[in-house]
N, C-alpha and C positions, 0 to 999 in steps of 0.2 A: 536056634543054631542049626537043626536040620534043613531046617526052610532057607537058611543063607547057603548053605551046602546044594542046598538042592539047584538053587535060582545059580550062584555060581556052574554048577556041572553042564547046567542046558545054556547058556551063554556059550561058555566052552565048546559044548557038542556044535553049538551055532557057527562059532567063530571058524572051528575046523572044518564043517560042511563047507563055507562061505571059504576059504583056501583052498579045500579039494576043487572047489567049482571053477577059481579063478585059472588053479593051474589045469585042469583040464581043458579049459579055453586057451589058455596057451600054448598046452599042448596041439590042439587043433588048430590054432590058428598059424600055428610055425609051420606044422604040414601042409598047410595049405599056400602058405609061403612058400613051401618046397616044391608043389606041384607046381604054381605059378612058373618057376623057375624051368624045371621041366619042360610042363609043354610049351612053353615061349622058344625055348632053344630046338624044338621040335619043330617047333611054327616059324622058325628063323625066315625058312626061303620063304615062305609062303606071300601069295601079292597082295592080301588083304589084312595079317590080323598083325599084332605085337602082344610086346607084356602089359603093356594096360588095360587091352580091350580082355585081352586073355584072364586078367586079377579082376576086371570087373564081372566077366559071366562068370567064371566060378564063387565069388564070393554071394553074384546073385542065386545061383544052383544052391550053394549049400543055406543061403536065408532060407531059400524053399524048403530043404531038409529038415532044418529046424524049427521052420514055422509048423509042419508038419508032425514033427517029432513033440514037440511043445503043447498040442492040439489048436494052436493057431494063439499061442498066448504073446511068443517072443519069437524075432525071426535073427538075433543077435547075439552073439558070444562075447562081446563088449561096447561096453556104453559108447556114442561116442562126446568126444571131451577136445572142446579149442585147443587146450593148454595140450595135450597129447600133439594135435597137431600143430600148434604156431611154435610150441616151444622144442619139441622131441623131433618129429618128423620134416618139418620145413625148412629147418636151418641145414642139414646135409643136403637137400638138395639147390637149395638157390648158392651156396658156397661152395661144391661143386664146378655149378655150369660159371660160375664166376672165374674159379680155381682152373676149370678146363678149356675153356674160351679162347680160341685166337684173336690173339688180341690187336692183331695189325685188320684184319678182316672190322672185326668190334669197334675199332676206332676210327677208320679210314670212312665208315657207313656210319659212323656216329651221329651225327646233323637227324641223318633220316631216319634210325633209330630211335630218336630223342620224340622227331616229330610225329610217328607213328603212334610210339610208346607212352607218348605224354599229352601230345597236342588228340590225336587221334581217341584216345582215352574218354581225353574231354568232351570229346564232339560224341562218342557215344555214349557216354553218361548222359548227358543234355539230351539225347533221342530219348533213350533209354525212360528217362527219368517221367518225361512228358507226354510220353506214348502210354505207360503205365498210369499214369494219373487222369489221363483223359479216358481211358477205356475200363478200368477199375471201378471208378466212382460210377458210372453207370450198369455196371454189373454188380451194384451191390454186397461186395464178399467180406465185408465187415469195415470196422473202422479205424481204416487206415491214415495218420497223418500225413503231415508232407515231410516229415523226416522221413518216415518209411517210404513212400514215393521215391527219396532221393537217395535213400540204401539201397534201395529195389533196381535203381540205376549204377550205382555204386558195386551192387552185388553181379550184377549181370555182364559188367562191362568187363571183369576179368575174365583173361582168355587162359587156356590149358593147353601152352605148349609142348608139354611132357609128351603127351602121346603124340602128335604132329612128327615133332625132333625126332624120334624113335622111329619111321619111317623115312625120313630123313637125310641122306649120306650126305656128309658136310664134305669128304674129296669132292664129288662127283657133281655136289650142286653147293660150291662154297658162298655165292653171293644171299642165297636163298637160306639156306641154315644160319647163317649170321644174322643176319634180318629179322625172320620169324623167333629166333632166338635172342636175339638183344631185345627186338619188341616185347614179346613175352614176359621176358624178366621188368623189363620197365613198366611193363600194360599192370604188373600185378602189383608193383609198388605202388603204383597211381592209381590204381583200385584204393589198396588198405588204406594209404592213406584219407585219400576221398572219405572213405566211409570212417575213418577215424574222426577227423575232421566233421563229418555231419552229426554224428552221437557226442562231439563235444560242446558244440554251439545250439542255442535254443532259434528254431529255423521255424519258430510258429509264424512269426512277424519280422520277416523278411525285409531289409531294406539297404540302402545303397553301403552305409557304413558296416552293417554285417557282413555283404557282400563280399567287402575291401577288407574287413578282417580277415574272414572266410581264406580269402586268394593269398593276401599275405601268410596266412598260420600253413596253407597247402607248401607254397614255395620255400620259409622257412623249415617244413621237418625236410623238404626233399634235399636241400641243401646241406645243412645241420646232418643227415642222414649218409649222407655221401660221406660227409669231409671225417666222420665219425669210423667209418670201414676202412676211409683210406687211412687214417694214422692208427689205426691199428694193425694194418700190414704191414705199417713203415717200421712201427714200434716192434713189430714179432723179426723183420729183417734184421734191425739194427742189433736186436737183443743177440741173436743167434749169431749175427757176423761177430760180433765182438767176443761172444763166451767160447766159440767153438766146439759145443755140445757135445758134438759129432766124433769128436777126438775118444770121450771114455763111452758115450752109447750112443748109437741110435735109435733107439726106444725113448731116451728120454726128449730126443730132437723132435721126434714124432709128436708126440706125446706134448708137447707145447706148440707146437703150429696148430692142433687140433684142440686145443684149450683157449689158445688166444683167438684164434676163430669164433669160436662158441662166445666167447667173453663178448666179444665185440655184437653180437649178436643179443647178447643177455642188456647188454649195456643202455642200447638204445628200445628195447623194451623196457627198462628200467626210468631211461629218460623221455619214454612218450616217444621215439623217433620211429622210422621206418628200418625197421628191423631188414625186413628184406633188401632195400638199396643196401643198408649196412654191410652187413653179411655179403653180399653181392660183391657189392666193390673189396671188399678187405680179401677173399677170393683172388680175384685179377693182381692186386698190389702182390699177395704173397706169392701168387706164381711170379710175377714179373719179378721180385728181389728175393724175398724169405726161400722160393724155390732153388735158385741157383748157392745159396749158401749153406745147403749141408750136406753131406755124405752123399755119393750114388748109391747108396745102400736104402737111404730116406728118399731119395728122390723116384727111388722104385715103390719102395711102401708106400708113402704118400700118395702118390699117385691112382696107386690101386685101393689104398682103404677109402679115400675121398669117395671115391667111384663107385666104388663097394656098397660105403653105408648109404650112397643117391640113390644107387639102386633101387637098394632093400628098402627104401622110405617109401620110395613111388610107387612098389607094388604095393606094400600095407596099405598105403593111402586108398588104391581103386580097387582093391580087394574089400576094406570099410566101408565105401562108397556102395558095390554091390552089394554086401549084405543088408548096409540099412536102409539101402531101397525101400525092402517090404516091411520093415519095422509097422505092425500091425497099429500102434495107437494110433500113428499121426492118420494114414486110412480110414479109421474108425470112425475119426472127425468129420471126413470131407464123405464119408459113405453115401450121408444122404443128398449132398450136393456132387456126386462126380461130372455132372456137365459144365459146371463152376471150374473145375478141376481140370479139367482137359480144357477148357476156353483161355483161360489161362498159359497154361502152357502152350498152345499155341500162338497165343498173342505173344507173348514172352520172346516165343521162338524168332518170330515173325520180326520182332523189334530187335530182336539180334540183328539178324539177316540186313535189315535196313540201317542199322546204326551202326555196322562194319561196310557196308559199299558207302555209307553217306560220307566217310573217310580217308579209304583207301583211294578211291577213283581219284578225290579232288585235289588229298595233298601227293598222288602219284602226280597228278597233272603242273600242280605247283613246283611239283622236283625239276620234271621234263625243265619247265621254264630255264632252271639254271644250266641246262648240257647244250651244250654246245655243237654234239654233233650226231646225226641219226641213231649212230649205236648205242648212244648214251643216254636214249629216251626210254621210258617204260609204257610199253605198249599194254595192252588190257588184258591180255591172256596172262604176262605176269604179275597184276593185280591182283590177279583173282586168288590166288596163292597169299601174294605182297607184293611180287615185282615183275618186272621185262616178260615178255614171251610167257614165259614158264612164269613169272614171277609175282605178277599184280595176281591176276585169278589165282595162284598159291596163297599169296600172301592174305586175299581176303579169306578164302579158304580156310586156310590154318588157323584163321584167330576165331572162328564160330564155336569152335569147342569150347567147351565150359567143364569146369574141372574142382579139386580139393580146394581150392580158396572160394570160388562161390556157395561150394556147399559149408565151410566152417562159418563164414560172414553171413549167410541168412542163418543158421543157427545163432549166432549169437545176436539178429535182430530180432528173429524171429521167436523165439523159443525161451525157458529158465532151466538149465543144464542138461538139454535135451530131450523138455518134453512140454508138452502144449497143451490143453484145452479148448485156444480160441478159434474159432474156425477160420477166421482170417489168417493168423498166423500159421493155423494148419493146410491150408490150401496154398500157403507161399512155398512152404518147405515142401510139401509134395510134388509141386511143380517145378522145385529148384531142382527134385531128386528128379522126375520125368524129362526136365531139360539136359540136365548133366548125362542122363544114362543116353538118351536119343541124339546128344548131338555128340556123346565119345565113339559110341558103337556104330552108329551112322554114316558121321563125316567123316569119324577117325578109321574105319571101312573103306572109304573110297579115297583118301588122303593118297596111298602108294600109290593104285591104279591111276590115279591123278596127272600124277605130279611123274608118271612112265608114258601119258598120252601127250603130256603138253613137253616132255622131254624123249625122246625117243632116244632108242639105243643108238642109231646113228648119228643121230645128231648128238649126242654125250661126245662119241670117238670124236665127230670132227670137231666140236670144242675144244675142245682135248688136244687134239691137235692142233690147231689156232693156236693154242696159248703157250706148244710147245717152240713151234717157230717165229712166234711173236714176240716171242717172251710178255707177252701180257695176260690176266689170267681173268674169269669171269665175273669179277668187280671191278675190273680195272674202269666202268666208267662211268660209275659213282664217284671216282677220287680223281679224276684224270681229264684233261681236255687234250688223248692221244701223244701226251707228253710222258716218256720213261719215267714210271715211279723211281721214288727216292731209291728205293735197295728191292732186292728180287728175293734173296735168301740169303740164309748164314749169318753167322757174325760180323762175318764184313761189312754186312749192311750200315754198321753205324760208322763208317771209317770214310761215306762217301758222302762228300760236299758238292754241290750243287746250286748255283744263283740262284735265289727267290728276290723277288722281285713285286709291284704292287701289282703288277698283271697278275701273276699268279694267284697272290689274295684275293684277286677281284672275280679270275676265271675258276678257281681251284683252292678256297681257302682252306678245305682242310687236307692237304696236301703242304699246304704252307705251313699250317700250325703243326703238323706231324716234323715238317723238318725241322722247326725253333725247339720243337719239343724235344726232339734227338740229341739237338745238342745242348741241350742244357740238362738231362738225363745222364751221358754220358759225362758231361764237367761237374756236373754238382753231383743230382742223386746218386748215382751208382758208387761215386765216391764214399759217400756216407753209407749206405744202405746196401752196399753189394750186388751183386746180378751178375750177368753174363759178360765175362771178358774184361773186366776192366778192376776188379777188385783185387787189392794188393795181395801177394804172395807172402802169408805170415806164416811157421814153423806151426805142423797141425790141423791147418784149416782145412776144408775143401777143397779150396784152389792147390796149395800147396799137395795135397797129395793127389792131384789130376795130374799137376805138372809131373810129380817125381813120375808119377805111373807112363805117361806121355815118352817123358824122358827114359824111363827100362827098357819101352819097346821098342825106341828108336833105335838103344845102344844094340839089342838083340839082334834085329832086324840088320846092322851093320855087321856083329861076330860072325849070322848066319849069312852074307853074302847077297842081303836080299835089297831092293832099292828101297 
């Protein structure tokens, strides 16, 4: 009986140690979330750093602290865990940029979005995959198959446009933020899936019919993935138009756009799909319809908590990132090989570098084919970025960074819940940390000073001006053969008709497809599913108290005399 007393009390004393430690790591960890915040807003003007690069040295500083404090045993305050990040932290932020996206920018560049984001994907997974397989097996660093070969391509191909975007101004440089940013979100879908797709099929004995499943099962989840985020934006619009939530709260208005979000998100985790396109699209949907149907009370919340919790996702994410840098096991392994270790990571680097120009340059060159007219081509300076002038040399630019989804995907290749013994697996994950930190702090470093050399301040103003007395604006010729887009601004936009014609499909298709689309949004959807301008005035709704409010000021505005 005392010996069960006893064994009970020291389990206890354990379980409580084990709580005090957890919350003291959170205690610390939220501070350190706080400083992130801090000096970032310190660092606002600055022409070099942001909050990611900012989350990742500090998080690296304090691993050093702790590794130090620990006598070199642990350089971590928490474990890190997929599920933390695919299921807690990634879903605010791809639903977000989804949620906050311009979406006439995001569709109008859509083709070249697609081809970048998906077509481009491929083409560096295939460098990716083949570079590492040829140069590996001769350096000996254990035994690696060719599933890992083609996750190693898989894991590498996704780009980290978080930090990119963050120096970024989408006024200032709208064709280029949309771009690197629609890319981005695509590049990372077509990553996980990829790499989903190679851990679910046996790719020892590779052959034509694998192949053809392989490409089939990719195109079905991207599909399936999509049509999955869209009717769950349809379904969160419809729900909300019809109940009128908004009328007794907006807490609880909130409070279900941000549950049906997640749901949609949960769902296709649930059904094997791409959770990221999911989430992604159902984002866009609900700004385009679920947004305009509740309260401006919600449509100010929303807004800011969506943005809020992105935030706060993306600093924990490279804050994690820096402190498990020095995570002493996985080092321990490669100790006695670090020239293995660094060879690596430079080849790695290397096959970046080459597997992002192998793409950008040819499918910029295959775009040029379709414009029609000099301004419309993408010259090599914006390449190097993504696009024109400023743009290709951005575009390639932007996507070398390597980010939280290459580090969580070689963990889950690499690793059994984030720890290692094998030396092979140990010298991947070390070099995925050496790649991610060297190409966020590096590239993501010279990214503003960049993208202010290939864009100068004068030349911003006369853009700027260009587009004021053109009325055309710095995409305009991606979507355009110098023929006035369909609408410029406002609401009005959807009220103007315009002949299409089969020239236009032929010179300009998605300029065509954007008009059939307008109007059949306005006749059908909008009817059903609510949005901007067009949804019936019912007693209570949202529309109905814009109008009455519309209408007070007007009456005011008359008693006081005023036009």
């Amino acid at each position: 009986m005392v010996i069960g007393l006893t064994t009970m009390l020291e389990k206890s004393e354990a379980l409580f140690a084990s709580d005090h430690a957890s919350v003291v790591s959170m205690n610390l960890f939220v501070a350190l979330l706080c400083a992130c915040i801090v000096l970032g807003h310190l660092l606002e003007e600055t022409r070099w750093m942001n909050e990611s690069i900012t989350a990742l040295i500090i998080g690296s500083c304090t691993g050093i602290v702790i590794l130090l404090i620990s006598g070199g045993k642990s350089s971590r305050i928490l474990v890190f865990s997929e599920d933390l990040f695919f299921i807690y932290l990634l879903p605010p932020i791809i639903f977000n940029a989804g949620f906050q996206v311009k979406k006439k920018q995001f569709f109008r560049n859509f083709m070249t979005i697609m081809l970048f984001g998906a077509v481009g994907t491929l083409i560096s997974f295939v460098i990716i995959s083949l570079g590492a397989k040829h140069f590996f097996e001769k350096m000996n660093i254990g035994d690696l198959t060719i599933s890992d070969y083609l996750a190693i391509g898989a894991i590498f191909s996704a780009t980290d446009s978080v930090c990119t975007l963050q120096v970024l101004n989408q006024d200032e440089t709208p064709l280029l933020y949309s771009l690197v940013f629609g890319e981005g979100v695509v590049n990372d879908a077509t990553s996980v899936v990829l790499f989903n797709a190679i851990q679910r099929f046996d790719l020892t004995h590779i052959n034509s019919a694998i192949a053809l499943e392989f490409a089939g099962n990719f195109f079905y989840l991207f599909i399936l993935s999509t049509a999955l985020g869209v009717a769950a934006g349809l379904l969160s619009a419809f729900v909300i138009k019809k109940l009128y939530i908004g009328r007794h709260s907006t807490d609880r208005e909130v409070a279900l756009m941000m549950l049906l979000a997640y749901l949609s998100y949960m769902l296709a985790e649930l059904f094997h799909l791409s959770s990221i396109l999911t989430v992604f699209f159902c984002g866009i949907v609900m700004s385009h319809y679920t947004w305009h149907n509740v309260t401006d009370k919600s449509k100010v919340t929303t807004k800011h908590t969506f943005a809020a919790l992105s935030f706060l996702a993306e600093i924990f994410i490279f804050l994690y990132v820096g402190m498990d840098a020095l995570d002493i096991e996985k080092w321990n392994v490669v100790r006695s090989s670090p020239g293995q270790s660094i060879g690596v990571s430079s080849i790695l680097l290397g096959l970046i570098l080459v597997g992002r120009a192998a793409f950008v340059f040819p499918l910029s060159f295959l775009s040029n084919l379709t414009k029609s007219s000099l301004d419309e081509k993408i010259d090599w300076k914006k390449q190097v970025t993504i696009w024109p002038d400023i743009r290709i040399r951005t575009i390639w630019w932007a996507g070398l960074m390597r980010g939280a989804v290459s580090m969580a995907l070689a963990y889950n290749q690499f690793t059994t819940s984030g720890h290692t013994k094998v030396l092979g697996n140990a010298i991947m994950i070390t070099s995925t940390i050496t790649v991610v930190l060297f190409s966020t702090v590096v590239f993501g470093l010279l990214t503003k000073p960049l993208v202010k050399h290939l864009q100068p301040s004068s030349k911003r103003s006369s853009t700027t001006a260009l587009q004021i007395t053109t009325g055309s604006s710095f995409h305009d010729p991606l979507l355009t053969n110098n023929e006035p887009l369909l609408s410029t601004q406002g609401p009005s936009e959807y009220n103007i008709e315009q002949p299409v014609s089969f020239r236009m499909f032929w010179n300009s298709p998605s300029r065509a497809i954007h008009h059939y689309w307008r109007k059949f949004d306005n006749a059908v959807m909008r009817r059903i599913f609510g949005g901007r301008g067009v949804s019936p005035v019912v007693p209570g709704s949202p529309i109905d108290t814009s109008v009455r409010q519309w209408s007070e000021e007007v009456e005011n505005k008359e008693q006081n005399g005023e036009p």
